[in-house]
N, C-alpha and C positions, 0 to 999 in steps of 0.2 A: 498249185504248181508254182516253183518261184521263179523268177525274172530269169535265173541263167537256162531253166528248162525250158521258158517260155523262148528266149534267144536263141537254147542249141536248137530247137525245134524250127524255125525263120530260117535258122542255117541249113537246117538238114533238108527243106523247102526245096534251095535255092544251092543246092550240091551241084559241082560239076569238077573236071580237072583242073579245070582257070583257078581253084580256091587251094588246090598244093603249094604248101610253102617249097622251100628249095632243099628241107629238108625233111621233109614229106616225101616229095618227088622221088628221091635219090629211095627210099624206100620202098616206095610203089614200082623202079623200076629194077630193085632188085627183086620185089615178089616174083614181079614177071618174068627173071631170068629163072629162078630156082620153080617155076611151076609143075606139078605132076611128079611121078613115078621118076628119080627112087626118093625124091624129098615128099614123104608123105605126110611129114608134120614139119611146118614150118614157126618159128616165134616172133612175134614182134613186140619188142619190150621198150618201157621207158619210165619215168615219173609220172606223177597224176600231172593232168594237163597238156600231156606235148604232142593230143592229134593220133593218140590208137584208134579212138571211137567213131573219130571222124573218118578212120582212114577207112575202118569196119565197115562205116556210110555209105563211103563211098564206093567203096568195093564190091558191094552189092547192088548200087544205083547205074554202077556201069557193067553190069550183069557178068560180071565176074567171081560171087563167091556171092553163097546167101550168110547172111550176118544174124547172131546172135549172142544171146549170153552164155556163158558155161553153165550156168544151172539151171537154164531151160533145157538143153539141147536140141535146138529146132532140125525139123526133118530139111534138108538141102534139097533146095530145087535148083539150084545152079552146081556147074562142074564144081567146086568148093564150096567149104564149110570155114568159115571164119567166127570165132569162140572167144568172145570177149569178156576179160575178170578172169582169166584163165588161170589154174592152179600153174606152179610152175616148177615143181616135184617132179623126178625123173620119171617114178612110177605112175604119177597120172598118166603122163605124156605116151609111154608105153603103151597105155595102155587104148590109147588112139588108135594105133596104128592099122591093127585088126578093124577097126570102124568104118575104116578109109576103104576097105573092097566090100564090109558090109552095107553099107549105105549104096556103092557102085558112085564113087565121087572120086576125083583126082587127087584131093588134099584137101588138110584143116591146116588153116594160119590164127594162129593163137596169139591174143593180144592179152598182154598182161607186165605187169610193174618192174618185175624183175624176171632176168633171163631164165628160160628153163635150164635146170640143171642135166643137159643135156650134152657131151661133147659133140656127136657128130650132128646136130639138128641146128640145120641153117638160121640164124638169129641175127637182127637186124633193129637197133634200138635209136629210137627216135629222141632227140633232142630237142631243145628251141632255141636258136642261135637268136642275137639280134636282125640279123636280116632276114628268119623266120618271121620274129615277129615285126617285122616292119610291112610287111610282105600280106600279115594278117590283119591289120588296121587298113592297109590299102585293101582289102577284099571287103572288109566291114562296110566299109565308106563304099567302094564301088559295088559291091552286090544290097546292100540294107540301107546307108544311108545315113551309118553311126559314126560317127567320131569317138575313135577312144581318147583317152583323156593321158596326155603326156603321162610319162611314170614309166620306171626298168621295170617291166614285167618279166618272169622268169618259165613263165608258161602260160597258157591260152585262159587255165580255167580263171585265174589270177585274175588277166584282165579282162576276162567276161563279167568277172564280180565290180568290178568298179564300173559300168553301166548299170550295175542293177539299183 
C-alpha cells in the first residue's frame, strides 16, 4: 500500500462535513438541491485530485448515498447510488436510468473526469481554488496532525504526494 493510500485511508477514518473545502461544499449542496425523481442521474466531474472520491466518502459516511466504483456496481443500501470512475458517454449514462427504479433507489451521482456528455443531466464540476486548498492543509493539521509543506499545489492528490 503506498503512503498516499495509507493517508487517503487516516482521511477517510476521520470524514466528517468540517473537511468540505468551500468548493466542495457548494457542491454537496447542490447534490442536495437536485435530489430524486426527475434528476435520476446526476454527474460530478472534474480533474484527478479535486475531492470526487472524497466527496463519494463522504456521501455515504453521512448516509446519504452508498459509494462505489463503476465497475463493481455495488447493490445500494442507501436511497442513492454514487458511481465513482464513471464512464462519461451519453449512452452509458442512459443507460442508468432504467437502474434507478430497478434497484427501487432515488438516484446515481456519477463522479468522473469529465462531464457526461449529457445536455439535460445536472452536472456540477469540482475545482480547487487556492482557498480550497488552504482550507485543506488546515484540515490536515487540524484533523491528523500534518503539515503540508509550502508549494502551489493545483489539486489534493498533488499535495498528498509531497508527504509521502
Amino acid at each position: 500500500m503506498s503512503s498516499i493510500d495509507v493517508l487517503g485511508a487516516r482521511i477517510r477514518d476521520r470524514l466528517s462535513l468540517d473537511w468540505l473545502t468551500p468548493s466542495q461544499l457548494a457542491v454537496w449542496e447542490a447534490l442536495h438541491r437536485f435530489e430524486g425523481p426527475p434528476h435520476r442521474v446526476i454527474s460530478v466531474y472534474g480533474a484527478e485530485g479535486t475531492g470526487k472520491t472524497f466527496l463519494g466518502w463522504l456521501l455515504e459516511r453521512e448516509g446519504y448515498s452508498t459509494y462505489g466504483k463503476w465497475s463493481e456496481r455495488p447493490q445500494p443500501v442507501l436511497p442513492r447510488l454514487t458511481l465513482d470512475n464513471a464512464r462519461s458517454r451519453r449512452d452509458a449514462t442512459r443507460e442508468l436510468r432504467p437502474l434507478v427504479d430497478g434497484l427501487g433507489i432515488r438516484q446515481i451521482i456519477l463522479l468522473s473526469r469529465t462531464r457526461v456528455d449529457e445536455p439535460f443531466l445536472p452536472a456540477f464540476e469540482l475545482r480547487v481554488t487556492s482557498e480550497d486548498m488552504e482550507h485543506f492543509k488546515a484540515n490536515l493539521f487540524r484533523h491528523l496532525r500534518i503539515s503540508l509543506p509550502d508549494g502551489n499545489y493545483h489539486n489534493y492528490t498533488i499535495a498528498l504526494t509531497m508527504l509521502g
